[in-house]
C-alpha positions in Angstrom: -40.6 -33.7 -80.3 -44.0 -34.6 -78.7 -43.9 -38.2 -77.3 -46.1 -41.0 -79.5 -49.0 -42.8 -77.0 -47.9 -46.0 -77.7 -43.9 -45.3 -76.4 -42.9 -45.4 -72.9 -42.1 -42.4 -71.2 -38.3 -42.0 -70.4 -39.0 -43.1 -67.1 -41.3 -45.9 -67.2 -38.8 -48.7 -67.9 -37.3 -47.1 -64.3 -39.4 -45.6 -62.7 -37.5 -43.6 -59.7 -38.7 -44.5 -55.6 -40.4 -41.0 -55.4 -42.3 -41.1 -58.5 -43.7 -44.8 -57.3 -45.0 -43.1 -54.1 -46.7 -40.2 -55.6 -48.4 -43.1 -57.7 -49.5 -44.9 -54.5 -50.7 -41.6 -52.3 -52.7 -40.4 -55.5 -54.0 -43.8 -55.9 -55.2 -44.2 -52.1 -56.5 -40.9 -51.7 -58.8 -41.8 -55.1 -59.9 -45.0 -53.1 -60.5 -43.2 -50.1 -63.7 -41.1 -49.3 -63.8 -39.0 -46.1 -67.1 -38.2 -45.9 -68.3 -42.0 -46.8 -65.8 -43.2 -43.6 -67.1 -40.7 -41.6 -70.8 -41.9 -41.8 -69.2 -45.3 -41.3 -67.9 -44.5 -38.3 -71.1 -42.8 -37.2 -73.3 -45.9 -38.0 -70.3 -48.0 -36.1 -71.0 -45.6 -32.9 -74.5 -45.9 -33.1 -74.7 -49.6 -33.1 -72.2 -50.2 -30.5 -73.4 -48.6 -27.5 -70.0 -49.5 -25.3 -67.8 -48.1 -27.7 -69.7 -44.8 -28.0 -69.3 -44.4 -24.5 -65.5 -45.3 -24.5 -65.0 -43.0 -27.1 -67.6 -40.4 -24.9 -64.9 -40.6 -22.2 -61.8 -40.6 -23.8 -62.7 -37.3 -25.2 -63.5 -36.0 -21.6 -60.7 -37.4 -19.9 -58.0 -35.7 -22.7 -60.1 -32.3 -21.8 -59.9 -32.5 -18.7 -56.2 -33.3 -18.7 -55.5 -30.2 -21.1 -57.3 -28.2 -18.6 -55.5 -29.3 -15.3 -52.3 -28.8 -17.1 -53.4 -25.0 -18.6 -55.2 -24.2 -15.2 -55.3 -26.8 -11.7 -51.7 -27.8 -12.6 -50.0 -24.3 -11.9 -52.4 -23.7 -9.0 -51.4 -27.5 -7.3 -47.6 -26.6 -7.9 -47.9 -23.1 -6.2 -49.6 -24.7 -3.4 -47.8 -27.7 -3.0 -44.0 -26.0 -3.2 -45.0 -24.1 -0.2 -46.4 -26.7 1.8 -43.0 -29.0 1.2 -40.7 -26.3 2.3 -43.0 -26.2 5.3 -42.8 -29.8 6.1 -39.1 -30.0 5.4 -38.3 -27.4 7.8 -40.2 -28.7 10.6 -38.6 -31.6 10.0 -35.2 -30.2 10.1 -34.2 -31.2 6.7 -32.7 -28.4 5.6 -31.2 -29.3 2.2 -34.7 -30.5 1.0 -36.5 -27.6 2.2 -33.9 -25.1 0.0 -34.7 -27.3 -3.2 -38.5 -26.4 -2.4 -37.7 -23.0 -1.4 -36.3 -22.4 -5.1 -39.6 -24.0 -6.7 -41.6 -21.8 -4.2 -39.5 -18.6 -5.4 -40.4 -19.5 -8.9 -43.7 -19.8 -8.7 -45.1 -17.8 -6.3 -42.9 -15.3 -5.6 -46.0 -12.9 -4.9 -47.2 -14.5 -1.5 -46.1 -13.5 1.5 -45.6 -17.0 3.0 -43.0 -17.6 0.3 -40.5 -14.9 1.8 -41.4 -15.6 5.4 -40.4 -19.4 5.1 -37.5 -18.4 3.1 -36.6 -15.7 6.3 -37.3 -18.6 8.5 -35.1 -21.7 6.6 -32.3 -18.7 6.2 -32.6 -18.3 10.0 -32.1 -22.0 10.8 -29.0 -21.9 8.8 -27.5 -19.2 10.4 -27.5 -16.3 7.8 -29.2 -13.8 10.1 -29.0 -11.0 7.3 -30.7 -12.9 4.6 -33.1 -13.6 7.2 -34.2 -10.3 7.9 -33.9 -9.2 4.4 -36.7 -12.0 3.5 -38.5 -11.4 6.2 -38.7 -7.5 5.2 -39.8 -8.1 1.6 -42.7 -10.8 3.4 -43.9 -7.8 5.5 -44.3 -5.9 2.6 -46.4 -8.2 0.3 -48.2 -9.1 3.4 -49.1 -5.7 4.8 -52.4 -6.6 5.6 -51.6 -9.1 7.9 -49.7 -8.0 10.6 -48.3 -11.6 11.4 -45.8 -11.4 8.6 -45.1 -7.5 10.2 -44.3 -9.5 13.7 -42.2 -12.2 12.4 -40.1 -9.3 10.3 -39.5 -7.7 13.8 -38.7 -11.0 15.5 -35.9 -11.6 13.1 -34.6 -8.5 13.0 -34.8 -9.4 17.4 -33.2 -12.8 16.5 -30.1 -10.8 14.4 -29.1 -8.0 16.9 -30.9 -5.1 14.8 -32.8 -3.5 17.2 -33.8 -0.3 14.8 -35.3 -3.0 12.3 -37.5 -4.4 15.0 -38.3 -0.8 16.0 -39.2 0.3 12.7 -41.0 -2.8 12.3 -43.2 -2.4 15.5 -43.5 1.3 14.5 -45.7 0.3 11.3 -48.5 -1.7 13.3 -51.7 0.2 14.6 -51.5 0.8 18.1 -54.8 -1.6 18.3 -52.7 -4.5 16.3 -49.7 -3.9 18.6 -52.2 -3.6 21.9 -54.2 -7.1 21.3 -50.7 -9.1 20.1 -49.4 -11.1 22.7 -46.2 -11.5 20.1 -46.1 -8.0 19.7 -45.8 -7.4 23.4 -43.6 -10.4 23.4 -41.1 -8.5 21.2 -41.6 -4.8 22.9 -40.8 -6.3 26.3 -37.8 -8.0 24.8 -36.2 -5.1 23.3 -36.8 -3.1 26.3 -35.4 -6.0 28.4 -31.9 -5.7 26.4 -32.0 -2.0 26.7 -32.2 -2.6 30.6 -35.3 -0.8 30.5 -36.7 -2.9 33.3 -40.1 -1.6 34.1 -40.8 -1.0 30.3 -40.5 -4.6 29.7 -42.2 -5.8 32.7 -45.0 -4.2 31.5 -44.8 -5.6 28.1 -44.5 -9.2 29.0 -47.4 -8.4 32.0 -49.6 -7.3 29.0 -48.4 -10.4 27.2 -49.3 -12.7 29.9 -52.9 -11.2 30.0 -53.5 -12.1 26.8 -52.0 -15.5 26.3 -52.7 -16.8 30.1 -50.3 -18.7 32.3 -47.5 -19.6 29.0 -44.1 -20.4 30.1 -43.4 -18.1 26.8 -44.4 -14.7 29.4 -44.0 -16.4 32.3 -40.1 -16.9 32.3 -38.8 -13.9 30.5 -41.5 -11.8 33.0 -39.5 -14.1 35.6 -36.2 -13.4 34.6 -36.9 -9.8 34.9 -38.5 -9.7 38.1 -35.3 -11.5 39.5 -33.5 -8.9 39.7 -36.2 -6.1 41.1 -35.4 -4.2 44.1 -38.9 -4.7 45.6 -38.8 -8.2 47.1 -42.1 -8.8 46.6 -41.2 -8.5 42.8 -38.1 -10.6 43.4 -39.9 -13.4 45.3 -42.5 -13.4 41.9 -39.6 -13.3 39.5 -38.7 -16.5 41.8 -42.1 -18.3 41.8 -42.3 -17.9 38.3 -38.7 -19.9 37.3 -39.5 -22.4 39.7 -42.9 -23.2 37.8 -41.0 -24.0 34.9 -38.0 -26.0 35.6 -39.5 -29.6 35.1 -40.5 -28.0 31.5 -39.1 -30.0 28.6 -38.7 -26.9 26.8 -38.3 -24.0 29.0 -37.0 -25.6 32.0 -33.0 -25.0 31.0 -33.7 -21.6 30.6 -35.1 -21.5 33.9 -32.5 -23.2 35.9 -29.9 -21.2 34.3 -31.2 -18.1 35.7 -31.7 -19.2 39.0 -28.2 -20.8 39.2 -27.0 -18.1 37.9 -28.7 -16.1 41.0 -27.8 -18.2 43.3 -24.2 -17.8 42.3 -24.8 -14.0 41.9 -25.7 -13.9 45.5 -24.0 -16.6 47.3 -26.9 -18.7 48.2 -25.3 -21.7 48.6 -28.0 -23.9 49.6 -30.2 -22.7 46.0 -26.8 -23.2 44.3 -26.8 -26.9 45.5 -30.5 -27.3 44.6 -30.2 -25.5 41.0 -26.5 -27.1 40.0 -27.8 -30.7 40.5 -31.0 -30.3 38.7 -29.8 -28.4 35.8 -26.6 -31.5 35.6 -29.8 -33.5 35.1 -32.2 -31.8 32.7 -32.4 -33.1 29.4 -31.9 -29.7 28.2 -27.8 -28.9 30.1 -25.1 -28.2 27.7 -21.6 -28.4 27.4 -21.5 -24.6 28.2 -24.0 -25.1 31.5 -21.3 -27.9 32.6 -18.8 -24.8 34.4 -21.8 -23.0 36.0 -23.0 -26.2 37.6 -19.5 -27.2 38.9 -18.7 -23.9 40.3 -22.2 -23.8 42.1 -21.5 -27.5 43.8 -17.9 -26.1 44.3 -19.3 -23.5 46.5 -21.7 -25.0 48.0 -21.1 -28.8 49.0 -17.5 -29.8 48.3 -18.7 -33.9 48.6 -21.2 -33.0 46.0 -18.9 -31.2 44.0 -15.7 -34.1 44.6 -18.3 -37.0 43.8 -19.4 -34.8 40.1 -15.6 -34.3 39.4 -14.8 -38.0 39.9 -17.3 -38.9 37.3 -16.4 -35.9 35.0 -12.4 -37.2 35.5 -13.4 -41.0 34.4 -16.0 -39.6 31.6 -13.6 -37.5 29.9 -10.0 -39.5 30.5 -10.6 -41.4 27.4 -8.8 -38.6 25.1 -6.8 -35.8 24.9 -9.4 -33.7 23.6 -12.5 -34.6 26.3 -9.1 -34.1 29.0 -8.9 -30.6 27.8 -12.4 -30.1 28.0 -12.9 -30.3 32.2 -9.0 -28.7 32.6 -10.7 -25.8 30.7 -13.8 -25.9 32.9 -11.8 -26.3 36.1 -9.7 -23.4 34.8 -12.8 -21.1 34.7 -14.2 -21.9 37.8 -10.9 -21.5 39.6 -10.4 -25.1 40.5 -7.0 -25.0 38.7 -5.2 -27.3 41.5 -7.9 -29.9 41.1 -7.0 -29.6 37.2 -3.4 -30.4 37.5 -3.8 -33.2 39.9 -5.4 -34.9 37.7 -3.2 -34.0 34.7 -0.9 -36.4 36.8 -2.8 -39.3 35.9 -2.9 -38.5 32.4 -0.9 -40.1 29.7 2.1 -37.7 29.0 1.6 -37.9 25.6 -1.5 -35.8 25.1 0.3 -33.2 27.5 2.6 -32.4 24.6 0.2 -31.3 21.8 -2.6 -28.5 22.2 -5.0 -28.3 23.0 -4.8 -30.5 26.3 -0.7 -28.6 26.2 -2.3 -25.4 26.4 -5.2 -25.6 28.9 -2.9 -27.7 31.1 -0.4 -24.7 30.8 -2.9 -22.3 32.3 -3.6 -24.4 35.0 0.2 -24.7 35.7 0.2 -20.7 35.5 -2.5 -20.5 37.6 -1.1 -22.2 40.2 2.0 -20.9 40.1 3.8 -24.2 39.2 6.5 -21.9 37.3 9.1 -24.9 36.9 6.4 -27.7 35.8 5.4 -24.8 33.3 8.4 -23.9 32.3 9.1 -27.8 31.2 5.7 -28.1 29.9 6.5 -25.9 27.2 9.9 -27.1 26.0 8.4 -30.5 25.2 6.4 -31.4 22.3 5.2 -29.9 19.1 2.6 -27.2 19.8 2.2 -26.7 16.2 0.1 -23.5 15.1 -0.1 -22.3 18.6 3.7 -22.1 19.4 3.0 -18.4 20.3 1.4 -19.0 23.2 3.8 -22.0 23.9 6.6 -18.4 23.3 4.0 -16.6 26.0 3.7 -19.2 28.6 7.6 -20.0 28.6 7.8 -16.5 28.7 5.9 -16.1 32.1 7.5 -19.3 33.6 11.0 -17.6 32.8 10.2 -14.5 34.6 8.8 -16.0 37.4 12.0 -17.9 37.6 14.4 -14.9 37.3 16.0 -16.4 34.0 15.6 -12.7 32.3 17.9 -14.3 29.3 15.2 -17.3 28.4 12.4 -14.8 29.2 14.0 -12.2 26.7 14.4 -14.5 24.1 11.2 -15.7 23.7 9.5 -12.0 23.7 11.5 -11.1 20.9 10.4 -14.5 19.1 6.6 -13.9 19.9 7.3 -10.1 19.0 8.9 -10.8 15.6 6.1 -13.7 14.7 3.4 -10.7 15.6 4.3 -8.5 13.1 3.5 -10.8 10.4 0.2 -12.4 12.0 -2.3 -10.6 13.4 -4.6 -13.5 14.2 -2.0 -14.5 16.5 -1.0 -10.9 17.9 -4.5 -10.5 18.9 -5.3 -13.6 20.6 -1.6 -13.1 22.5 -1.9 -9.8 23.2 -5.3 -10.0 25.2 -4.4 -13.1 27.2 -0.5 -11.7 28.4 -2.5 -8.8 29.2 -4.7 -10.7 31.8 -1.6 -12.2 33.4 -0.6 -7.9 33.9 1.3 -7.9 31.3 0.4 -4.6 29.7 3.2 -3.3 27.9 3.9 -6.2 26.0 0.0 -6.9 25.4 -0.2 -2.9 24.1 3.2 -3.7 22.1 0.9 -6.6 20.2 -2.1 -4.7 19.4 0.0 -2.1 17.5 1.4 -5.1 15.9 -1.9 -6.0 14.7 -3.4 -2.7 13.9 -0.5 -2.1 11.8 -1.5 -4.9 9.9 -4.8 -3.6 8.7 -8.5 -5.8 8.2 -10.8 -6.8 10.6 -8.3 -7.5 13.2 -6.9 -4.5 13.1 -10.1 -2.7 13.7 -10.6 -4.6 17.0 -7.1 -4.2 18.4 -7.7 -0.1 17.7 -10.8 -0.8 19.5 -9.0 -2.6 22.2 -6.2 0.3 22.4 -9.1 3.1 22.9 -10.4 1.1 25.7 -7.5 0.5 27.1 -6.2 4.2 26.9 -9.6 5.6 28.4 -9.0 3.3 31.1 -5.3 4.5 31.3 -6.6 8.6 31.1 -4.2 8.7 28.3 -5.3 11.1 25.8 -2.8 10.7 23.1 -3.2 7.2 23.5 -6.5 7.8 22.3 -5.8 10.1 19.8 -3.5 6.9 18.2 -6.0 4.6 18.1 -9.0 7.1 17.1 -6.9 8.1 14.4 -5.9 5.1 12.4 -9.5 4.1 13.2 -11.1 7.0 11.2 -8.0 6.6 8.4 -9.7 2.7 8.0 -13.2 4.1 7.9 -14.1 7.5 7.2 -17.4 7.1 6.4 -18.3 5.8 9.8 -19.5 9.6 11.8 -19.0 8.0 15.6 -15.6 7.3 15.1 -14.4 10.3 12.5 -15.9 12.5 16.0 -13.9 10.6 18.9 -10.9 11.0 16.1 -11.8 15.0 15.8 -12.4 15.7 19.6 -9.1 13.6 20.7 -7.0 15.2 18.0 -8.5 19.1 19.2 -7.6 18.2 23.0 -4.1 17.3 21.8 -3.5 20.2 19.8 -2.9 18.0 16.6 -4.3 17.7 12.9 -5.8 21.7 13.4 -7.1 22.0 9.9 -8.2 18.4 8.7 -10.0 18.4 12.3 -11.5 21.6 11.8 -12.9 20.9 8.0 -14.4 17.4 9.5 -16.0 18.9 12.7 -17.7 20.7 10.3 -19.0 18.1 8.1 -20.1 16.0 10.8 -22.6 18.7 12.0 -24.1 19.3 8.6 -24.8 16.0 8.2 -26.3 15.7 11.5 -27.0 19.4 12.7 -29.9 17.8 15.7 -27.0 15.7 17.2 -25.6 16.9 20.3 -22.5 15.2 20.5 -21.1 16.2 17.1 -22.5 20.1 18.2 -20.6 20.0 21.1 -17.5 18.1 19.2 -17.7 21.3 16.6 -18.3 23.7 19.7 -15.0 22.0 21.7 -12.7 22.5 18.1 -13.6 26.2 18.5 -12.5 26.4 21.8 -9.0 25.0 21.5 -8.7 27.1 18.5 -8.8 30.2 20.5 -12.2 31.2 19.6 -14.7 30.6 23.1 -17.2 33.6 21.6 -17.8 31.4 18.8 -18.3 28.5 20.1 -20.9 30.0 22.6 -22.5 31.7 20.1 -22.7 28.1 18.3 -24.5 26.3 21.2 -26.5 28.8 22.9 -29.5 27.5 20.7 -29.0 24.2 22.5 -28.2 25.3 26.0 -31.4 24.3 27.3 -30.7 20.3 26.3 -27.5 20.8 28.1 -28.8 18.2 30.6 -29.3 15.6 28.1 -25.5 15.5 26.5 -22.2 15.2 29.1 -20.8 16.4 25.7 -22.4 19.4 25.5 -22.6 20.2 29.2 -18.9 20.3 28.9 -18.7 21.5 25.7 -20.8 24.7 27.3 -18.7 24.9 30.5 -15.5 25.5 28.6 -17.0 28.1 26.5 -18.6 30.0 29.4 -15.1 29.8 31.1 -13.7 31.3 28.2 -16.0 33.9 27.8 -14.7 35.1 31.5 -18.3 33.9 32.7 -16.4 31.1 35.7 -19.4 30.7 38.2 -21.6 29.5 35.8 -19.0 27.6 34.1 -17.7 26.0 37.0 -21.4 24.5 37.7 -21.0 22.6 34.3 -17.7 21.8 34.5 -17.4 20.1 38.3 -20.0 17.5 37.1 -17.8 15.2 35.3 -16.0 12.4 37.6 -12.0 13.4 37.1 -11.8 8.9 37.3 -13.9 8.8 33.6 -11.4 11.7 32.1 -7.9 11.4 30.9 -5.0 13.7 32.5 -5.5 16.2 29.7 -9.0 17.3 30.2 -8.6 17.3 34.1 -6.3 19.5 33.4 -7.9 21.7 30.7 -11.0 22.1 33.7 -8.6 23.3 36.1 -6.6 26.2 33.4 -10.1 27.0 32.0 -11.8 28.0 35.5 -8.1 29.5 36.5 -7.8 26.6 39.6 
């Protein structure tokens, strides 16, 4: 039914909210005419000049803020997240220069600068790894610029990876490497640690002809020429230390070496002279303190008394400064000057370690078996109660009480096989009081343990069984090394050759002598290793045959020289045999090949 004009809609006597303001938007919009405002406002620009201009600028100023945020923005942030992981680590802040290490990361991980501060803020923090790895990947980006190529191999230097630094060094252009002081810096040093004198000598020569008179040439170039043969090389190496031990910064260094020489060669007046003025250089350390006192020990016992009695007065204030000079007076051998002044000590800081334990190895040293012996049945000792076990041990022995002595090995025995931390630590120190079969009775203790402890006590075990000439010692330790790590070639061929001269593990030796020379077929030790395994299986003809392509480098290899000798002895072929074979020194061989010489040439 259509709607009359005159009657009201159904809504009109209530009209709802949203109906009202469709009403009042249709009704505005009807009122309002753009394009009459916008001539308005055009004639209201015109007129007024100031706003125009306000208006003008306004406009430019939100432009040019769109474009520093799309383009300069960016650009600044790149640039200024470097720069503040810069200053932070120069200023030693270390937590603030990570933060702007991350932003750096972020936004320009491309640059070369990025990675090398990242190498260098890992470096100050101690993670030598992560250090080289950043260092690497700054190298690469920057391959252009053999700086970041330098700075790769100085902290591969910095983390004991010599091959890094080598490979490093290898990529630069002879020319780059020839006309880098740094470069010849870092040659010299590598060679220096290799004990390749005259190779780094000539590196650090070539260094100083580029840089000029630095204390960064002049005092390694010193410390190698200290200990040259020609003394006109010597008396250099000597100059050039002297020069540089008033230097803020290089002056420690300095005087260590020449104390240390001094020392070396019992020149007791330089010892005097280098002790005092290291004592006083800003630069001494707690670690530089022993060195000093043992040079004015040797040298001028006044001097030496009148440094003790303000070391004594300095570090009486606690237990833990006390144990501090007993340890140094310990090293230095000044043990009865240690526990005379333990005397004057308050007993209670005698009872706990770590004054307890130092003061116990003075008492040892000296021989004061019945002061020892009390010292370690008082007090708590806490963690360290195995040594408390070891020294009590020592002091009953000394004092014939077998029964006390007993007793306290078996403790320290038991507690072994359940910490290897402990085993360790006890084994090596009984063992430099000549205790060896208890010391060798802890290191199995601790390589049956497994982990990284274990690994050194094996390590331990081998060196202590070469030095005993004990093969089957060796063959032990060899053996549970290579069961931990078979992946690791060096020690899966000491393993193979120790287990072939003690007749033992025939097959699994054979099958890995073999493996080791097809992974490495140009090394001469694992040839001679696979060569050796022939020979004690019966079969010298075959093991000739094997090296006879390599007899000519027999020169370079003990190894293989030996290695040869048996299987020309073998092969009925003794004179030329015994010219390989009476080379080695019968002191660097255990009983068993001494032995296998002498049956092999028919002696």
């Amino acid at each position: 039914m259509n709607q009359l004009p005159n009657e009201k809609g159904p809504d009109e006597d209530h009209p709802t909210p949203s109906g009202s303001m469709w009403r009042r938007c249709c009704a505005w919009f009807r009122t309002f005419d753009l394009r009459d405002r916008w001539w308005r406002l055009l004639d209201l620009l015109e007129a007024r000049r100031a706003l125009r201009w306000t208006l003008y600028g306004m406009l430019a100023a939100a432009v040019a803020f769109g474009s520093l945020r799309v383009w300069v923005y960016p650009w600044w942030t790149k640039r200024n997240a470097i720069s503040m992981a810069r200053q932070w680590i120069s200023a030693g802040r270390l937590e603030f220069a990570a933060e702007a290490m991350q932003n750096a990361v972020l936004t320009a991980p491309e640059n070369p600068e990025t990675w090398r501060l990242a190498a260098e803020l890992a470096r100050l923090r101690g993670q030598k790894a992560e250090a080289v790895e950043h260092a690497r990947h700054a190298a690469a980006l920057g391959s252009k610029d053999p700086y970041y190529v330098l700075e790769w191999a100085s902290m591969a230097l910095q983390a004991d990876i010599p091959e890094e630094a080598d490979s490093a060094l290898a990529s630069l252009s002879s020319e780059d490497a020839a006309h880098s002081a740094f470069a010849q810096r870092l040659m010299g040093e590598l060679a220096r640690r290799r004990v390749q004198l005259t190779v780094a000598k000539s590196h650090f020569e070539a260094a100083l002809r580029l840089d000029g008179p630095v204390a960064i040439d002049e005092v390694p170039l010193g410390l190698i020429l200290l200990n040259a043969t020609d003394p006109a090389d010597r008396q250099r190496g000597l100059d050039l230390l002297k020069k540089w031990t008033t230097n803020q910064e290089w002056g420690a260094t300095a005087l260590r070496a020449l104390l240390g020489d001094a020392l070396a060669r019992d020149e007791r007046p330089a010892m005097l002279q280098w002790a005092e003025a290291l004592r006083a250089h800003p630069g001494c350390t707690l670690g530089d303190i022993p060195n000093c006192l043992a040079g004015l020990s040797r040298a001028d016992e006044r001097h030496f008394a009148d440094a003790l009695a303000t070391l004594e007065k300095n570090h009486a204030v606690t237990p833990q400064a006390a144990a501090q000079l007993v340890g140094w007076l310990n090293q230095i051998g000044r043990s009865a000057d240690a526990v005379e002044w333990m005397k004057m000590l308050p007993p209670e800081g005698l009872k706990h370690p770590p004054l307890a334990v130092v003061g116990a190895e003075a008492l040892r040293q000296t021989g004061a078996w019945q002061e020892l012996q009390d010292l370690t049945q008082l007090g708590d000792w806490s963690d360290l109660d195995f040594l408390r076990w070891a020294y009590g041990m020592q002091a009953a022995r000394a004092l014939g009480d077998m029964a006390q002595a007993d007793k306290l090995w078996r403790t320290l025995r038991s507690h072994a096989t359940t910490n290897s931390v402990h085993a360790l630590f006890a084994g090596d120190t009984i063992y430099t009081w000549g205790r060896v079969d208890e010391a060798e009775v802890l290191w199995w203790a601790t390589a049956d343990q497994g982990g990284p402890n274990a690994i050194a006590a094996l390590g331990t075990l081998a060196r202590y069984y070469q030095v005993q000439h004990d093969a089957d010692g060796q063959y032990r330790a060899f053996r549970q090394l290579y069961f931990a790590h078979p992946q690791d070639a060096n020690v899966s061929n000491n393993f193979i050759y120790f287990a072939a001269l003690t007749g033992r593990d025939g097959p699994l030796v054979e099958r890995l002598a073999a493996e080791n020379l097809a992974r490495d077929p140009q090394n001469l030790t694992y040839l001679a290793t696979r060569a050796f395994v022939l020979f004690m299986d019966g079969r010298p003809g075959d093991a000739l045959s094997l090296l006879k392509p390599k007899a000519t480098e027999k020169d370079k290899s003990s190894a293989l020289a030996f290695a040869y000798g048996l299987a020309l002895a073998g092969t009925g072929q003794k004179t030329e045999a015994r010219a390989l074979l009476g080379k080695p020194d019968p002191a660097m061989q255990t009983t068993r090949e001494v032995e296998l010489i002498k049956s092999a040439l028919g002696d």
